[in-house]
C-alpha positions in Angstrom: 3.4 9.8 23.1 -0.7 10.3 22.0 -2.8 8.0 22.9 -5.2 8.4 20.0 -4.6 9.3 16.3 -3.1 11.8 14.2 -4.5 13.2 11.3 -4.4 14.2 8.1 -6.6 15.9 5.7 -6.9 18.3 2.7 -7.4 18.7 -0.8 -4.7 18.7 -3.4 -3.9 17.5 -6.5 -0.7 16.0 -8.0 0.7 18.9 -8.9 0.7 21.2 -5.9 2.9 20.7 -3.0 1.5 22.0 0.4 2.8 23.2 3.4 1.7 21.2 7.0 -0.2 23.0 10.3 0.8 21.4 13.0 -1.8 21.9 16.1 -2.8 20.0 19.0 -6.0 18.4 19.1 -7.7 18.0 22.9 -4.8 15.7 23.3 -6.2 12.7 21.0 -3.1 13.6 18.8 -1.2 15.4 16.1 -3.9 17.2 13.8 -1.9 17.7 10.1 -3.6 19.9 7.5 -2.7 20.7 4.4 -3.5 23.8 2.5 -2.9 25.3 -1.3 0.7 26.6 -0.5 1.9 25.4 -4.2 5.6 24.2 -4.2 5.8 25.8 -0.8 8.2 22.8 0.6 10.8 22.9 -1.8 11.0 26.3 -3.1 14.5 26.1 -0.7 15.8 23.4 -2.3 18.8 23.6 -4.0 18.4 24.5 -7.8 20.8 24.9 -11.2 21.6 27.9 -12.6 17.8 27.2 -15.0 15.3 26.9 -11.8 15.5 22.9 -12.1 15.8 20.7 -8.6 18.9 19.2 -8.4 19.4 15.9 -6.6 21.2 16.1 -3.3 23.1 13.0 -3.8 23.7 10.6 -6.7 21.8 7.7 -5.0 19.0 6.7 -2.4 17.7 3.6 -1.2 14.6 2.8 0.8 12.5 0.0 2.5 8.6 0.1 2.9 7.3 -3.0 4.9 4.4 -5.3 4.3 1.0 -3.9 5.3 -2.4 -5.7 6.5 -5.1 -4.3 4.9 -9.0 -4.4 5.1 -8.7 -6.4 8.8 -12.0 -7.5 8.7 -15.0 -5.5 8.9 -12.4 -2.0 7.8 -11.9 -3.1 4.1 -11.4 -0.5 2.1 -10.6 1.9 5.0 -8.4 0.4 7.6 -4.8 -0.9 6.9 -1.6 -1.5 9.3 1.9 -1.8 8.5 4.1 -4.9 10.2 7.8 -5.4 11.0 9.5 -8.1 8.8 10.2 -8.2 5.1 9.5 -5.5 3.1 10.4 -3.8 -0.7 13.5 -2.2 -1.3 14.4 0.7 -4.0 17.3 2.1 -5.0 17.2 6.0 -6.8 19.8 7.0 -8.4 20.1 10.5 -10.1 20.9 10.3 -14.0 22.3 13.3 -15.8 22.3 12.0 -19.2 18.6 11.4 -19.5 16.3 14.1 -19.7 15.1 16.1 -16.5 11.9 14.3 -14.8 12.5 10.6 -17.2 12.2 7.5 -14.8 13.5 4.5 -15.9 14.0 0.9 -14.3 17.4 -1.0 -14.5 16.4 -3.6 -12.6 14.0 -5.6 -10.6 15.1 -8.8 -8.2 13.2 -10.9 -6.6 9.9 -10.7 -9.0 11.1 -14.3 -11.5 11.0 -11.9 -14.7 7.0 -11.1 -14.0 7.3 -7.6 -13.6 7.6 -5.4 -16.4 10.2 -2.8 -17.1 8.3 0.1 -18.5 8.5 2.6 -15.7 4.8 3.9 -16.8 3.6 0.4 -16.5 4.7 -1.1 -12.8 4.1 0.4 -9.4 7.0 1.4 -8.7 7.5 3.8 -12.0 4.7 5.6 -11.7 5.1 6.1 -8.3 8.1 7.6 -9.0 7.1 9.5 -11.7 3.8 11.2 -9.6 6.5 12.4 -7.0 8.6 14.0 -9.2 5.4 16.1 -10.1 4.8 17.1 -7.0 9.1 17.8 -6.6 8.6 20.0 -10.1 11.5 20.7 -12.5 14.4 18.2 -12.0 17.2 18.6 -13.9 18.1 15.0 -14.6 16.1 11.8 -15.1 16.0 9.0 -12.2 16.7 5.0 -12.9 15.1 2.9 -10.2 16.0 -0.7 -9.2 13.7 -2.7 -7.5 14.2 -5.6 -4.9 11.2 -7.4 -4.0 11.4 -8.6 -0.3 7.4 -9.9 -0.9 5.3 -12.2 -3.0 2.8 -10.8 -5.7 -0.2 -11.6 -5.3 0.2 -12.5 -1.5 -2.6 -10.2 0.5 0.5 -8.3 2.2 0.5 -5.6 0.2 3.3 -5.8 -2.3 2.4 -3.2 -4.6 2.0 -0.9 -2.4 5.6 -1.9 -0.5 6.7 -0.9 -4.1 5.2 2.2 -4.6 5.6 3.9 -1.4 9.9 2.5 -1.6 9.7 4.1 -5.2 8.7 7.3 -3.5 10.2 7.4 -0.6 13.9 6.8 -2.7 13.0 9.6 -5.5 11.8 12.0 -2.8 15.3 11.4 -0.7 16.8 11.6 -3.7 16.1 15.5 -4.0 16.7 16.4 0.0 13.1 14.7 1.0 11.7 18.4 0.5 8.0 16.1 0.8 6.6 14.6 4.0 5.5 11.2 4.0 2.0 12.6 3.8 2.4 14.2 0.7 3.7 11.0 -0.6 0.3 9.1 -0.3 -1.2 10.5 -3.4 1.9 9.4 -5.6 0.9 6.0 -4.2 -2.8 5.9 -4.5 -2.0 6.6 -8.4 0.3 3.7 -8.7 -2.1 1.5 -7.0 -5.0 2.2 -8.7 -3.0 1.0 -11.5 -2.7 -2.4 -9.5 -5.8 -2.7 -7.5 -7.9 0.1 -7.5 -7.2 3.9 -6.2 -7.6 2.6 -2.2 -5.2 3.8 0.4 -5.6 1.1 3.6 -2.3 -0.4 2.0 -0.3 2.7 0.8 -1.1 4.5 3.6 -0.2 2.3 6.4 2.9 1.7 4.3 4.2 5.4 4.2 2.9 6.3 7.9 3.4 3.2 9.8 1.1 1.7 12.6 -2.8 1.3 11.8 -4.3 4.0 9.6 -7.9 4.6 9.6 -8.9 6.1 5.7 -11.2 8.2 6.1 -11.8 9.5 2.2 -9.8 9.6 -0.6 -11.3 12.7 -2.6 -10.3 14.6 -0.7 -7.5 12.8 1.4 -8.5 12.5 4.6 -6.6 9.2 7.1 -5.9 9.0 10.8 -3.0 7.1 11.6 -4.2 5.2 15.0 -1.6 4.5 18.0 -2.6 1.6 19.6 -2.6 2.3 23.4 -0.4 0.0 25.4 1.3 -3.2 25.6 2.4 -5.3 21.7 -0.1 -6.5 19.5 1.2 -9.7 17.4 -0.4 -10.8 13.8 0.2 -14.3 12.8 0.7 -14.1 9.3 0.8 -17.4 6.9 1.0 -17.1 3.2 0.1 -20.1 1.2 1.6 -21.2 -2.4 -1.6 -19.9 -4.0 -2.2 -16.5 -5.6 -5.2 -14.2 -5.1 -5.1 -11.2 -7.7 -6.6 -8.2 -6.3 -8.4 -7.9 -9.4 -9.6 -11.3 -8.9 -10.7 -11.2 -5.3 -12.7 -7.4 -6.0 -14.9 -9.3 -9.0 -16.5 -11.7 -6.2 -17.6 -8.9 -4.0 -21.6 -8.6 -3.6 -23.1 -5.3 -5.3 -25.4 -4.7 -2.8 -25.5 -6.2 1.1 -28.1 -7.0 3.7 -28.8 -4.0 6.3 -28.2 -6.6 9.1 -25.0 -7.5 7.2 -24.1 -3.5 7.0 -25.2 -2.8 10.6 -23.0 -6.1 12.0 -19.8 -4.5 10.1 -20.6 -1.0 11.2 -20.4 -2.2 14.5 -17.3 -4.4 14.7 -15.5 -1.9 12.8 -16.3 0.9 15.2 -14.8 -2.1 17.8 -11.8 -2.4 15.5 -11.6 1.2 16.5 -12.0 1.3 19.9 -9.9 -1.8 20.7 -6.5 -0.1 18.9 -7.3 2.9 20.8 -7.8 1.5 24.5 -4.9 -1.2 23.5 -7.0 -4.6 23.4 -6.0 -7.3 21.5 -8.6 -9.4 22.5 -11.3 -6.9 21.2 -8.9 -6.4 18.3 -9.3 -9.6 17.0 -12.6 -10.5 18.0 -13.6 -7.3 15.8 -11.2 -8.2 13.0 -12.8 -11.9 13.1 -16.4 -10.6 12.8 -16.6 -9.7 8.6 -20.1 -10.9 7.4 -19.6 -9.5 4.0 -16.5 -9.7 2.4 -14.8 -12.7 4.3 -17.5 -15.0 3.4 -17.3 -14.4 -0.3 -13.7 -14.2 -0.9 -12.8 -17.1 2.2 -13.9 -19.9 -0.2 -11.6 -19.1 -3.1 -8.6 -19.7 -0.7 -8.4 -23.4 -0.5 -8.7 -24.7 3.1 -9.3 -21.1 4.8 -12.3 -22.1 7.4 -10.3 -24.9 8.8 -7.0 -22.1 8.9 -9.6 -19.7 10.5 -11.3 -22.7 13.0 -7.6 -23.6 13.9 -6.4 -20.5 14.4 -9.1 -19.7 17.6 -8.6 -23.2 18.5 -5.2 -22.6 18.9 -5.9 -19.5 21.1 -5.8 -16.5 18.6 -8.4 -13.9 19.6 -9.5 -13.7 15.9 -8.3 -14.9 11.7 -9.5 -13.3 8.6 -8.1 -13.0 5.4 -4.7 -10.2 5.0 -6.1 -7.7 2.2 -7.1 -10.0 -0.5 -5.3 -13.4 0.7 -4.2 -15.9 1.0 -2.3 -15.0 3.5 -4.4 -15.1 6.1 -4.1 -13.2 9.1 -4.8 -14.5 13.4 -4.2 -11.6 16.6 -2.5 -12.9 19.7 -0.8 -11.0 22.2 2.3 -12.6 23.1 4.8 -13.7 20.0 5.0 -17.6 22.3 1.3 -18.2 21.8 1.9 -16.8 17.8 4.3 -19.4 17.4 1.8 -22.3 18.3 -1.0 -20.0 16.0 1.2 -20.1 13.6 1.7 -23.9 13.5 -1.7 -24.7 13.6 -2.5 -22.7 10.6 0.1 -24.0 8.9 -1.1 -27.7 9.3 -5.0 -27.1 8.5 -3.4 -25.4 5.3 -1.3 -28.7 4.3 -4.2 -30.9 5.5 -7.2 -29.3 4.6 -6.6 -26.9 1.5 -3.8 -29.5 0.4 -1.8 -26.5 0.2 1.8 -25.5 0.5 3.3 -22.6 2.6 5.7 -20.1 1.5 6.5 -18.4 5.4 4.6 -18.5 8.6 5.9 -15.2 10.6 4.9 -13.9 14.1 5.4 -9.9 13.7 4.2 -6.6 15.7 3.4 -3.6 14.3 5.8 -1.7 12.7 5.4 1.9 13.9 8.1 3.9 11.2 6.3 2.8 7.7 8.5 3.7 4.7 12.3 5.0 5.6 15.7 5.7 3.9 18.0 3.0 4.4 
């Protein structure tokens, strides 16, 4: 196993399909590259007698878990993926609608909120962006969706959706794609949703923490962390933060103490995932001077969840993507459990608040996978 990172970069647009490079990189990791090979990746796949891709089997399902993104100081470009609940999506090949058509049958789990137009929810477009990169199909896909998360919860649910969606079409067709490839099919449907940002839908597809290092071109390191289980306390209250919501608050312009301070403790958010410290994990994760204290007073009670959390013996607490759920690091799941119920308490107390789950989870290291 690497002790560091692994890595993947390139340009490419929606519609070309590359082939990946695998080399070794000083022994900090896997270094993945993509060049301009169009359609290089599926040219084997099976095809009808007219070119068009034809679906290996008549239906696929797949789960993509909840992800933490932002973790403190890395917002915008730092994102991890957890074991638990997830999003689940079921593919299933259609030969009497036309070649490439999406539609959704079905979604569970969402109380009617979500709509059914495939080019108007997460999971459609993400669908329809990989069959793009797959080419000419010769039937049309219906997706059914079944929401294992909360909207609006800060644990990435839209991204759980897309990266399923894509995931499910993509096995659909003999998973001629790598998960890599599968990213920019997600940063479409998300910008949809929250903005074109990948520290959820990467973490998502990949699994473990994933550093984004650019989006135009793609460019993220996924980040092994070193030794040992690292456990996030994760509380979601009954209150909803839109993405959309939580981005309109954030300050135009920041202090250079502010910028230097964040520069700093992400480079420690860094560092502590590599060399395997929690404490400094947390600690860095805890240190946001620019984000967290704009968007911490819109979630009802969150400084006493956050002061309760440390008093409890977390190493850190900040908000998970957007909130509410907010987020504490320990490194044993025993001392999570007593985390845990402390948030839980300054929520009810202080931000007169209800809670939907309080879960003690560790990383989860596979991201998106066929079920």
């Amino acid at each position: 196993m690497h002790t560091c990172s692994h890595f993947v970069s390139g340009t490419y647009g929606p519609s070309q399909l590359c082939r990946r490079h695998h080399t070794r990189n000083r022994g900090y990791g896997r270094k993945t590259q993509f060049t301009a090979a169009q359609h290089a990746t599926v040219t084997a796949q099976p095809r009808s007698t007219n070119g068009q891709l034809s679906p290996h089997q008549k239906i696929a399902k797949a789960f993509a878990p909840a992800t933490i993104a932002n973790l403190g100081p890395g917002f915008d470009w730092m994102g991890c993926a957890v074991e638990g609940e997830g999003d689940v999506v079921i593919a299933e090949a259609m030969p009497d609608l036309p070649g490439g058509e999406v539609v959704i049958k079905s979604i569970i789990g969402d109380d009617g909120r979500l709509p059914l137009v495939a080019a108007n929810n997460c999971v459609g477009i993400a669908a329809i962006e990989t069959i793009k990169l797959l080419g000419d199909i010769e039937c049309g896909v219906a997706l059914t969706l079944i929401k294992g998360l909360p909207l609006g919860s800060g644990m990435g649910s839209s991204a759980a959706s897309a990266a399923a969606g894509a995931v499910a079409v993509n096995a659909l067709f003999g998973s001629p794609l790598s998960k890599e490839e599968l990213i920019l099919p997600g940063l479409a449907s998300e910008a949809t949703v929250s903005g074109y940002h990948a520290d959820n839908i990467a973490p998502a597809l990949l699994g473990g923490f994933v550093l984004v290092r650019g989006l135009k071109p793609l460019d993220v390191r996924q980040l092994l962390f070193a030794k040992g289980d690292l456990y996030f306390v994760l509380v979601n209250p009954k209150f909803e933060a839109p993405t959309a919501e939580m981005r309109a608050v954030l300050p135009k312009m920041v202090p250079m103490l502010s910028a230097i301070n964040n520069s700093a403790m992400g480079g420690s958010l860094v560092a502590g995932i590599l060399i395997g410290d929690a404490a400094l994990v947390g600690q860095s994760l805890d240190s946001d001077v620019i984000i967290e204290p704009v968007r911490g007073p819109l979630i009802p009670g969150f400084a006493a969840v956050k002061a309760a959390a440390k008093a409890a013996g977390a190493f850190g607490c900040t908000i998970s993507g957007a909130g509410p759920t907010c987020v504490a690091v320990v490194d044993n799941p025993q001392l999570g459990q007593t985390v845990a119920e402390a948030m839980v308490k300054a929520f009810e107390q202080e931000g007169k608040l209800e809670v939907n789950s309080a879960r003690v989870v560790r990383l989860d290291q596979q991201g998106a996978r066929t079920i």
